[in-house]
N, C-alpha and C positions, 0 to 999 in steps of 0.2 A: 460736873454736878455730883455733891455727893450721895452715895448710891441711896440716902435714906430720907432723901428729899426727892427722890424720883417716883414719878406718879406714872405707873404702868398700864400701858392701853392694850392690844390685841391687833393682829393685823391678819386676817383670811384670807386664802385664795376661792373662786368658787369653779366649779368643774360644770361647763358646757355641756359633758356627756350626762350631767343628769337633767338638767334640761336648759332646751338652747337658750332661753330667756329668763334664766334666773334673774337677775339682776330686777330686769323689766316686772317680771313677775311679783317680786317685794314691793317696788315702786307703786305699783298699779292698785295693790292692796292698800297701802298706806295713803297714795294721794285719794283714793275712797273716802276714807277715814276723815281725811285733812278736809274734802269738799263737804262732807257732812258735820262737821263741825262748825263749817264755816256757815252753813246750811243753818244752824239752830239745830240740828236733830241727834247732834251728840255732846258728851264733855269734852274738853281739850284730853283729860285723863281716857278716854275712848281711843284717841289717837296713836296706834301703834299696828308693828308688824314684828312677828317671831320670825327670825332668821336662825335656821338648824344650821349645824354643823354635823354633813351629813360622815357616816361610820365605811367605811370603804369596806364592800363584802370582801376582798382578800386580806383584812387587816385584822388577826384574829385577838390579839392582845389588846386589853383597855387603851385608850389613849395615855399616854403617858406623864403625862402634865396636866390633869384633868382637873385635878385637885388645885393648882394654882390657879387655875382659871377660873374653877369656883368661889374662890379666894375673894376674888375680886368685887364681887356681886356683892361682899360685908360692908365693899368701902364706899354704896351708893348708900347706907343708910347711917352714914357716921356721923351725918351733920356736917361734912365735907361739902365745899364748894365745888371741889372740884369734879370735871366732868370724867366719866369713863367713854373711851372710844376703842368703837370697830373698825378698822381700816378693814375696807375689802376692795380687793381686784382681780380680774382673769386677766392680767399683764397687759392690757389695750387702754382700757381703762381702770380710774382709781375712786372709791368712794369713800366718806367717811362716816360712821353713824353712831347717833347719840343714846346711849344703851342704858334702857332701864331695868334690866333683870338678867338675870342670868341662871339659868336652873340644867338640873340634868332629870329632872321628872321629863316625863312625854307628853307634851303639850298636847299632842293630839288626842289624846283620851281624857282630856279636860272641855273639850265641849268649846272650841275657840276657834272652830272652820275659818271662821267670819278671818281672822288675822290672821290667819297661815295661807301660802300661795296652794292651790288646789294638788300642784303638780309630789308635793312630800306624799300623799295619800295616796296619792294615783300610779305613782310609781315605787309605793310601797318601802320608801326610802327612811331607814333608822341615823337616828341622829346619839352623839355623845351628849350634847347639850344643845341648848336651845338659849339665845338673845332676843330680848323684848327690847326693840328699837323706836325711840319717841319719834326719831325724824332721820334722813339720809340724806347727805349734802353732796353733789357732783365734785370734784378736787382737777379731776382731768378725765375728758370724753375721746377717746379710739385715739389716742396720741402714746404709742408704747416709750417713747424714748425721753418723754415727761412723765412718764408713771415712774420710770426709773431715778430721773430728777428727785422729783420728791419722796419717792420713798430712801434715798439715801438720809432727809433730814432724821428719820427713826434710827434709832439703835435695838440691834435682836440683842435681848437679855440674855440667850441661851448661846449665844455665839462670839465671846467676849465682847459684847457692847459693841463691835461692829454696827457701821452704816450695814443697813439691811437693801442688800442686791438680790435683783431677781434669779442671778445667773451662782449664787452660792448661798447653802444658811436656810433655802427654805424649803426644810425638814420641821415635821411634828407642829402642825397646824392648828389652832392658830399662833402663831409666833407671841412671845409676850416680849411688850417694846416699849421705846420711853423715847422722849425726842430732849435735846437741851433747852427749844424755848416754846415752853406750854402753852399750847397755844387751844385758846375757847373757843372749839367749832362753834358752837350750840347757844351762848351767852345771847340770854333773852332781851338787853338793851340793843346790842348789836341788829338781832333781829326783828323788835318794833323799828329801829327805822332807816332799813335799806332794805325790806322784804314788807312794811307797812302791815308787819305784825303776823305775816302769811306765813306757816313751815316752811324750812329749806327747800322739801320736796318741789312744793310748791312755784317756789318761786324759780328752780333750774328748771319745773316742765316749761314754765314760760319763756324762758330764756333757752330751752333746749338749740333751736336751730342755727347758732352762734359758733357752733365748735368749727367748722372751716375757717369762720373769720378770725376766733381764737390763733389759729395755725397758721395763717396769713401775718397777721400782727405780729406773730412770735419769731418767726423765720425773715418777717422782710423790713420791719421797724422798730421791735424793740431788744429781738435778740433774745436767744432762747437762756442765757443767764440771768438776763432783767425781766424779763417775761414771767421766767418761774418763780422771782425777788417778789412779785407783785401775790398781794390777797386772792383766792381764788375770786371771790366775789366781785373785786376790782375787775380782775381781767375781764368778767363774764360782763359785767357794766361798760369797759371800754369797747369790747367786740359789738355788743348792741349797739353804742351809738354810732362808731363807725358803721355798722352795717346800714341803717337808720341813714347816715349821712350819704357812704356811696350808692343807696340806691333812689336818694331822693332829691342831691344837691341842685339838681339841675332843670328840678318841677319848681317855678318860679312860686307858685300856690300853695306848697308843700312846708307844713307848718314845722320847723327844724327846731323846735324847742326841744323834744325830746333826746335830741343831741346831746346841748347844754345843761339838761336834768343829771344822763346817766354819767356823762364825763366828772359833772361837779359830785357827783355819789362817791365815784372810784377815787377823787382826789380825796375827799372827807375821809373817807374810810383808812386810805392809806396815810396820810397826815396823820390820824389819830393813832393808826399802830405805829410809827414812826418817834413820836413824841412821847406815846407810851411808854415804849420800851426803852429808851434811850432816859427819859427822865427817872426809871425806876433807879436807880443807883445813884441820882443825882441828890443834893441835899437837904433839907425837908425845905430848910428857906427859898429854895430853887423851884420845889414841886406847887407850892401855894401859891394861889394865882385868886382874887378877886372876879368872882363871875359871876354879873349880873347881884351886884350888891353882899355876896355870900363868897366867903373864904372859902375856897377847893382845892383839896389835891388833886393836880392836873394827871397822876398816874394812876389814878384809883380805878379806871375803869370806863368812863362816862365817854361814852361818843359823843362829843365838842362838832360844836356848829363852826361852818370855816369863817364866821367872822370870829368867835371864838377862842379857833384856832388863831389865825392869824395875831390879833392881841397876844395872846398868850407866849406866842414867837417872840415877838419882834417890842412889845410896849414895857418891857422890863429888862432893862440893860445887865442884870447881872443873870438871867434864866440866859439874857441872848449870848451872854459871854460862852457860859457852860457849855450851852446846845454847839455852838461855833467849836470850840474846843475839844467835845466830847463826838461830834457826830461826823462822818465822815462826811466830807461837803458840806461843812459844816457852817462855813459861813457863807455859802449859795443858801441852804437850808434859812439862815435869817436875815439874810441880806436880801434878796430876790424874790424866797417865794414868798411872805406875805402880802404883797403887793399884788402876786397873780392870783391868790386864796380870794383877796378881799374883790379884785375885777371877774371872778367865777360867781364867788358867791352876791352880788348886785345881780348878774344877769340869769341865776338862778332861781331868785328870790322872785324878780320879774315872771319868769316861767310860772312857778307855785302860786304866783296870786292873779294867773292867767291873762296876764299880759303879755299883747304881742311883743315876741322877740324880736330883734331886727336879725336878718338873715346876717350881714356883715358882722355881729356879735356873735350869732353861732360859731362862726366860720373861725373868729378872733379865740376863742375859746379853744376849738378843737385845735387848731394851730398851735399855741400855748401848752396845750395837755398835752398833745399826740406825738408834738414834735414835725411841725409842717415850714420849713424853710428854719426849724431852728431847732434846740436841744430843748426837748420838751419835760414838761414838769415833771409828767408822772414817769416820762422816762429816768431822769434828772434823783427822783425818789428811790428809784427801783433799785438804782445803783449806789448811790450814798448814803440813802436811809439807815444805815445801820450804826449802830456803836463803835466808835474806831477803837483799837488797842490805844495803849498810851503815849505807845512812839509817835502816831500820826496824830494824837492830840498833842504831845510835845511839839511836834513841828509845825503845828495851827499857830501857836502863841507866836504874835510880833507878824502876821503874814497879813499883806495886805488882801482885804475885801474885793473878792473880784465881783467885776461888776453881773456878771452871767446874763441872761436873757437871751430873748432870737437875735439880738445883734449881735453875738459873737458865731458867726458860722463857720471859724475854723475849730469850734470844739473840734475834739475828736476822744476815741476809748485806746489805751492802751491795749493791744492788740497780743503782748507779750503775757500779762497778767490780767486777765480780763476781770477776775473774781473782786480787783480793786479798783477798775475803773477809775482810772488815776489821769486827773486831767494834766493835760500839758503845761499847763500854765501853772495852777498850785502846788503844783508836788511835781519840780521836775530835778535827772540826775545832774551832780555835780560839773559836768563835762558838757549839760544842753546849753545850746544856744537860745537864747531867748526866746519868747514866743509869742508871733507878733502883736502887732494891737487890734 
């Protein structure tokens, strides 16, 4: 990416010894905020929390990059879309937050108790500058070896553009960092409709008690490279309904819809970054897609409903051509899933307009998504969802359509090169022998 089109975020560590619940601490202040809003008794503009970046008493010289980091805080009022973000972690966990200010004044002699954690006062702690945070979104909870995952997608500006490792590079804090695919923590269609319009905060306190299932699903079903491919919010949707399914499949009374809601969330969600990002380079006659009577570009942004979705796959032979060409799995991508988008979204739609589900449709679902007796969608996404170079679309052209679904159980991942997920059967070498049917 050229360096003059990079939109530069911040990434902090927070230090336990000044108090052991920092993290908590912010959180607690701001989901406040968030319940009073929701309450009537504030403005959404009410909603926030100051995050110090506290001064280390053996640290006698200025922060040294203080000044760019000030910098920063000119590019929230330039009529920019785009968002600024604070990555913060104590290496266990990773969070990400949507930053509305950035000052090096002392917020605490501003009269603002109310949004500061009590503990900056009380233990007399001086800060270089201070973050005015609109909302804090969970990324990964007490999983060190996925903090490290993902913060490799950042690059440290200060350490030649280097993937940022927790084990080198982080000196002179907050790091100033850029990632290659910009990605909209915060984007407010996003969050009207998979948080039903609620803060981030908000919506991970509800979902907080998920991170063991998270770690289960990552290690024993989807594999911690497709695992970490997937939206945070996806995974947080998938761990739910799984947990939701194994601890209720077996209460015959036990209404399993909520299964079917969160699984169909994580497919929408990830379907629409998928076709996002892959249609952005594609040709404008490729991105225009008729919805619901009204000419759209399908990359503009708009989270698409999965019938939508599906249409917009599969009902337009020359978008399906590209997508097949351009997308790795490319032609499972339009061959296959539309078909599982449009059997999620019916028995979705049933849920939403609170109809009983049949229990045997939850199960068909989960199955389908999860990867239960077969290669599952969302797994199936995790791994191919992305943009191929042009060799692997080069060798798309002339390849026949394989058929994919649960009835092929000898899929299998290459074990050699995991990162391309290179099925047996579409992409095999010169010297395989066939693979069977």
């Amino acid at each position: 990416m050229p360096a003059t089109d990079r939109a530069h975020h911040l990434l902090g560590v927070w230090n336990p010894s000044y108090e052991a619940d920092a993290m908590e601490a912010h959180l607690e202040v701001l989901l406040r905020h968030a319940r009073a809003h929701r309450a009537e008794e504030s403005e959404e503009e009410d909603v926030y929390v100051w995050w110090g970046k506290v001064r280390s008493s053996n640290r006698q010289q200025p922060m040294v990059h203080l000044d760019q980091v000030l910098a920063l805080d000119a590019m929230l009022g330039d009529g920019s879309e785009r968002e600024l973000h604070l990555y913060l972690t104590d290496y266990r966990s990773l969070y990400v937050a949507h930053v509305a200010e950035i000052t090096s004044d002392d917020v605490l002699d501003d009269d603002d108790d109310d949004h500061v954690p009590s503990y900056y006062r009380e233990a007399g702690l001086s800060c270089d500058c201070w973050f005015r945070l609109f909302d804090i979104r969970r990324v990964v909870a007490d999983d060190t070896l996925a903090v490290i995952a993902e913060l490799k997608k950042l690059r440290n500006a200060h350490y030649h553009d280097r993937p940022v490792s927790l084990y080198g590079g982080m000196v002179d804090l907050p790091l100033l960092v850029w990632r290659d695919d910009e990605v909209r923590w915060f984007d407010a269609a996003l969050r009207e409709r998979y948080t039903n319009g609620r803060f981030w905060v908000e919506f991970d306190a509800e979902q907080g008690g998920n991170a063991a299932m998270q770690a289960e699903l990552r290690d024993h079903r989807f594999g911690p490279a497709l695992w970490e491919a997937l939206d945070p919010a996806a995974r947080s949707f998938i761990a739910s309904a799984e947990q939701i399914f194994r601890a209720h499949h077996r209460d015959a009374a036990f209404d399993l819809s909520p299964v079917a809601v969160n699984l169909a969330r994580a497919l929408e969600l990830q379907v629409n970054l998928v076709l996002r990002h892959a249609l952005r380079r594609a040709p404008r006659d490729v991105r225009l897609a008729n919805v619901d009577g009204t000419t759209r570009d399908l990359a503009d942004g708009t989270n698409w409903t999965l019938g939508a979705l599906a249409d917009a796959i599969d009902r337009d032979d020359a978008r399906a051509a590209w997508l097949g060409e351009h997308l790795r799995k490319g032609r499972w991508f339009t061959g296959s899933l539309p078909s599982v988008v449009r059997m999620v979204a019916e028995v979705r739609n049933a849920a939403a307009h609170t109809e009983a589900v049949p229990r045997e449709a939850v199960v068909r679902v989960r199955a389908q998504l999860v990867g239960v007796g077969c290669a599952g969608a969302l797994v199936e996404l995790a791994g191919w969802g992305r943009v191929a170079p042009a060799s692997v679309a080069d060798r798309a052209r002339g390849r026949q359509r394989p058929r994919g679904g649960c009835h092929r159980p000898w899929l299998r991942w290459s074990l050699v090169h995991p990162e391309r997920f290179v099925h047996s059967q579409t992409v095999a070498s010169p010297d395989s022998s066939p693979a069977p049917p």
